[in-house]
N, C-alpha and C positions, 0 to 999 in steps of 0.2 A: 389407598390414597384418600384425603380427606375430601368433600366435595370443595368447590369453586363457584362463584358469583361471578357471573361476566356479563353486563351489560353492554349492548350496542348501540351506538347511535350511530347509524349508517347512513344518515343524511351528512354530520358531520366528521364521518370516518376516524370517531373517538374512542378510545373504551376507558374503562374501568375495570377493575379485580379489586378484589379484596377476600383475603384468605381468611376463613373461617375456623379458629383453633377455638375451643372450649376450657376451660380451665387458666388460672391465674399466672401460670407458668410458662404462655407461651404468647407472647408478644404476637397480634396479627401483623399479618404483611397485606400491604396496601401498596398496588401499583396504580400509577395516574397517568397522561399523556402529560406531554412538556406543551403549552399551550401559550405562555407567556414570556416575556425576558427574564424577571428575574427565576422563572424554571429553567431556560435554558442554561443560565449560569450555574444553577444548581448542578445540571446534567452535565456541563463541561467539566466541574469540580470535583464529582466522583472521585476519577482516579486518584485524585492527591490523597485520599483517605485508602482506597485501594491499597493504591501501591508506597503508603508511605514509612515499611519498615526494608522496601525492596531497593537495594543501592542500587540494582541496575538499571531503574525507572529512569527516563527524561521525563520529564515534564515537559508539556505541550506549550503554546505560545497560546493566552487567552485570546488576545485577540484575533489570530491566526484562524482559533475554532471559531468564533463568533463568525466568522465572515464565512468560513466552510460550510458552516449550519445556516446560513442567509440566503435569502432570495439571487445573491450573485453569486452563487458558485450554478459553473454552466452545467453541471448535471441537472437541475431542478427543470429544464429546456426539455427532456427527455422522461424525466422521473420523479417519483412524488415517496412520499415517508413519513413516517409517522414516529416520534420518539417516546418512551417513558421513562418511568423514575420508580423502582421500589423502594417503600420506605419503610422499618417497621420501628416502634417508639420515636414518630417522627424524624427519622432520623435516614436519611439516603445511604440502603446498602448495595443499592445496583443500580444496571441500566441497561436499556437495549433501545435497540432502532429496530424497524421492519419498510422495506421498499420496493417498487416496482420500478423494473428498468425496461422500457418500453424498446429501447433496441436490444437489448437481448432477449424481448417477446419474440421482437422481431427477425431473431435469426436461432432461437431456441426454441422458439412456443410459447403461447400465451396463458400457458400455464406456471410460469416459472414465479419465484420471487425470492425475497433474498432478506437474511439480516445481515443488522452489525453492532459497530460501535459496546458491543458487549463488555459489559466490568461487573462485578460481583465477588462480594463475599464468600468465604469458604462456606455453600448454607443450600443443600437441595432445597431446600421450599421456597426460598428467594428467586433462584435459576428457574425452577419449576415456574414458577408466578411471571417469572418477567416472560420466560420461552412460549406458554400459552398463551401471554397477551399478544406478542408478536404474530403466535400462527393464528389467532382469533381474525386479526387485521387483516393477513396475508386470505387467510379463508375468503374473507370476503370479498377480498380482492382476484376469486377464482384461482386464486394459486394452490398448485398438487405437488409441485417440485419447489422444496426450499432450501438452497446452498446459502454457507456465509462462513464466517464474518467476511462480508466486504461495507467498508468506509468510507463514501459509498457506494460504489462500485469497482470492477475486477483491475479499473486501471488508476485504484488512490491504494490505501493501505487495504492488504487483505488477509486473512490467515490468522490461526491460533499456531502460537507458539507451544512446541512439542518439544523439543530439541535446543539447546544452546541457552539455556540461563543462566550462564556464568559470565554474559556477555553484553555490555549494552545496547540496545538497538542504536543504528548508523539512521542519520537522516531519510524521512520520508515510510521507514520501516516499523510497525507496531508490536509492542511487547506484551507480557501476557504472566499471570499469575498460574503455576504449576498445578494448581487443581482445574481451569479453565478447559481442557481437554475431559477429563472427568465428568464436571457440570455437563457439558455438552452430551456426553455416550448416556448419562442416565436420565433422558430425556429425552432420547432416540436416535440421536445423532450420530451418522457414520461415518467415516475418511471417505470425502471423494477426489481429493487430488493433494498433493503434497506439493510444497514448495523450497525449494533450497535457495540458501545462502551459501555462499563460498567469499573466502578470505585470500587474498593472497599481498606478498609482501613485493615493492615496488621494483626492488634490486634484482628480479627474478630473471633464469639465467636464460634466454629466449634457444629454444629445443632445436635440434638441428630439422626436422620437417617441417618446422616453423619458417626458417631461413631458408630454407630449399622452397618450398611452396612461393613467400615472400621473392624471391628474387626471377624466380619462373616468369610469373606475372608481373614484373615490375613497370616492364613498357607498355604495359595495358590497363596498367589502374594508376590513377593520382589521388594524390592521400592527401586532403585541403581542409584547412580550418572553419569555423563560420566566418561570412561576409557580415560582418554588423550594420553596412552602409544598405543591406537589400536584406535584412534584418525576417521583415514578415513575409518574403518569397522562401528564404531559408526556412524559415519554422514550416511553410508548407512542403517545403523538399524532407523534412524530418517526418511531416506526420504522415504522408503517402507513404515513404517506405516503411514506416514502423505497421503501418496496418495493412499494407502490403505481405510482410514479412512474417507477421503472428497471425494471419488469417483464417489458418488451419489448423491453429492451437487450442488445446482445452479451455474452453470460456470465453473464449477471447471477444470483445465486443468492441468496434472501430471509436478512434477518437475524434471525436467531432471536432470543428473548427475553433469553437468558442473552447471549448476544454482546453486543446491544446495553444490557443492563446493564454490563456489565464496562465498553465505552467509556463509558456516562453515569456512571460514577465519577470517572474523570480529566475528565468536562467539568466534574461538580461542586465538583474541587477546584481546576481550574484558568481556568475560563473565568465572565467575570463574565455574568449575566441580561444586558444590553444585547448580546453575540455571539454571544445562540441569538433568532430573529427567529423567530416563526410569520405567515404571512398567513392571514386570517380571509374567506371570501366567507359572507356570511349568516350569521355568529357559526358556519361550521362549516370547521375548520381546513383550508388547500387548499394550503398549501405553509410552505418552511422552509427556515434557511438557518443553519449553524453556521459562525462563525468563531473559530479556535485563534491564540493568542499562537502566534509561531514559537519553541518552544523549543530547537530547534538552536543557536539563538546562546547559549544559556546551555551546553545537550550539550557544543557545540565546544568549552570550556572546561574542560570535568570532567574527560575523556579515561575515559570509561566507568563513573568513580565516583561516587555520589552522595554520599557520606559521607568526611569530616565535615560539612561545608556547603553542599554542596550541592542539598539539600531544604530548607535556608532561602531559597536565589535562587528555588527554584521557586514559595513560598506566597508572596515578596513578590512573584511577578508580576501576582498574581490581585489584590494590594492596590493596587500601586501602579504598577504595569507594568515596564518593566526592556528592552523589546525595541522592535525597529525595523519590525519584516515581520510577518506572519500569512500564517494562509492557511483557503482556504475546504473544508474536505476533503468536508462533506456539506451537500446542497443537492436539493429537489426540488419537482416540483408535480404535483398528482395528475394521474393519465392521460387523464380526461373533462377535464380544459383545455389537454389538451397541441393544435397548432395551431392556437389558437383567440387572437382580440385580448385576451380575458379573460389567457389562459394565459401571453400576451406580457408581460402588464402584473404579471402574480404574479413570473414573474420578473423583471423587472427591478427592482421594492421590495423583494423580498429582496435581493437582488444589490447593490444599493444599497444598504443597511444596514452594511454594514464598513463605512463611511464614520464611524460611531461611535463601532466600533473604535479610530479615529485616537484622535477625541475622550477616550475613557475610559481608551487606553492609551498612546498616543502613537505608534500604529502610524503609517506613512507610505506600505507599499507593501505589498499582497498576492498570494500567490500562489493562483490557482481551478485547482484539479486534484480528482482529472483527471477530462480530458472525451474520449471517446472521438471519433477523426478526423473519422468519417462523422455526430456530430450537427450535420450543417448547420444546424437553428434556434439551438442552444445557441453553435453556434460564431459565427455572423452578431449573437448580441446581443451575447457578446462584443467583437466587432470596432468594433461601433458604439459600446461605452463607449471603443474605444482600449486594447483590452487587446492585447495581443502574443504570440504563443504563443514560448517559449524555451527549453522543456527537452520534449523527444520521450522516450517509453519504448514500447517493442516487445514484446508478446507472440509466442511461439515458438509452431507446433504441427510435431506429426510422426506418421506412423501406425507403429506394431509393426508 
């Protein structure tokens, strides 16, 4: 390997690279941090270059990133980041983020750290150049364990795509170019956890220990929509049980107030009361089930812009629908019913509930992600509705 230039400025936790190749034949690569607006813009724009001979890209909503990379998105309350930009003949062929998330110091060790937002050209010495800047950061940052891609963290978009590229991603989910797992393993990077997508189609025929369980429990759970009049009491009845429910899962890191207010904005403007479901055991709330219009098929169409009209197809969706797929992004049920016939039965009536979806939107197929490999229970009810797992995402880890 050829040597490397890394200078630090650890007052203002910046770096610099610039790869050193000799000869007229080979373009240096030059990584920077993103330090100003029009880099950030540069660093949101990437992917259009990336992925722009790949049909099955969305494009992202520019402004959408602008404000996720801003001082208002409520992870920054918790965690700090640094982004770059590789460029070689001036010309932007990658990128990477590096981060600390101080609650999952706080319940993993304060040795952890994490990248993301990763895009890059088919090109080892590009990946190379961005992955050392990132761990150069992350060093400094006393980090010994580094998992990623998360976006910014394990509860926005996370994973490289390994599995399912015939398909385009469904709202909220990230896509990935088929050497992106590659980049990653020559550069040291292992599987530390897998994550599945499953597909299933809305007509699906409900299993008879589905109905049997379902009818057991019927006098003892109420199956009730959201209240939109007590709006921000619900959103806290959803994020207890959700961090309730995945507490004991791989990665899992709770969602603070602020986070999950920011997502109950976009449910409020765009998802009708019939696709937020809560189950009731004894009029005390014990699981829940959100389902999202897919707005990718509107995205696909905008090519990053929302404006002019494009915030008119989004509030007709919520009136009148406009889309074909959804998908399930959050779903749980509290941990005292977790293997129990009780617990069986919570999920499967929420889970059941998209089924409404069709009705009120004209949905016809959804997507339930993700569900991590090793939930054998979570994966086996799936299986029994006939759900199909079709799109795989790969978590990295690697030690400093």
């Amino acid at each position: 390997m050829r040597p490397w230039n890394i200078h630090v400025r650890s007052s203002l936790g910046q770096f610099y690279m610039k790869k050193k190749i000799s000869g007229p034949h080979f373009p240096e690569v030059i990584v920077r941090p993103v330090r100003s607006y029009r880099e950030m813009g540069i660093f949101i724009d990437i992917p259009w270059s990336i992925y722009a001979d790949d049909p099955m890209w969305v494009p992202p909503l520019r402004l959408e990133r602008r404000l996720h990379f801003s001082r208002f998105n409520p992870f920054f309350k918790h965690g700090k980041w640094q982004a770059w930009i590789a460029y070689r003949d001036d010309q932007p062929v990658g990128r990477i983020s590096a981060q600390i998330d101080q609650l999952h110091r706080e319940r993993y060790g304060g040795h952890t750290g994490h990248f993301g937002l990763f895009e890059c050209i088919d090109d080892k010495e590009v990946s190379a150049a961005l992955f050392q800047m990132a761990e150069a950061w992350l060093g400094a940052e006393q980090t010994r364990h580094v998992t990623g891609p998360f976006n910014l963290s394990i509860n926005q978009e996370c994973g490289i795509l390994v599995d399912g590229f015939d398909k385009p991603p469904v709202v909220m989910m990230p896509h990935s170019r088929r050497w992106y797992g590659r980049l990653l393993e020559e550069q040291g990077y292992q599987q530390a956890k897998d994550l599945l997508a499953y597909w299933i189609e809305l007509d699906f025929k409900v299993p008879r220990l589905m109905d049997a369980l379902i009818g057991k429990f019927a006098d003892q759970v109420h199956l009730r929509t959201l209240r939109r009049d007590k709006f921000n009491e619900e959103l806290e009845v959803l994020r207890d049980i959700f961090n309730d429910a995945w507490s004991e899962n791989w990665g899992f890191v709770p969602f603070t107030q602020a986070e999950f207010a920011e997502l109950g904005a976009s449910l409020r403007l765009l998802v009708p009361d019939d696709c937020i479901q809560i189950a009731e055991v004894d009029g005390v709330p014990a699981a829940f089930m959100v389902a999202l219009p897919n707005l990718n098929e509107i995205f696909a169409e905008l090519n990053g812009h929302l404006f002019p009209f494009g915030w008119t197809r989004l509030v007709r969706i919520r009136s009148r629908g406009g889309v074909r797929t959804g998908r399930i992004p959050l779903m749980g049920v509290r941990r005292r019913f977790h293997n129990t016939p009780l617990g069986m039965a919570l999920a499967f009536m929420v889970i059941d509930a998209p089924r409404e979806l069709g009705r009120v939107m004209g949905v016809k197929a959804m997507e339930l992600s993700w569900i991590l490999e090793d939930n054998k229970p979570m994966r086996a009810i799936l299986d029994s509705l006939g759900c199909r797992e079709y799109k795989r995402y790969r978590i990295y880890q690697k030690m400093l």
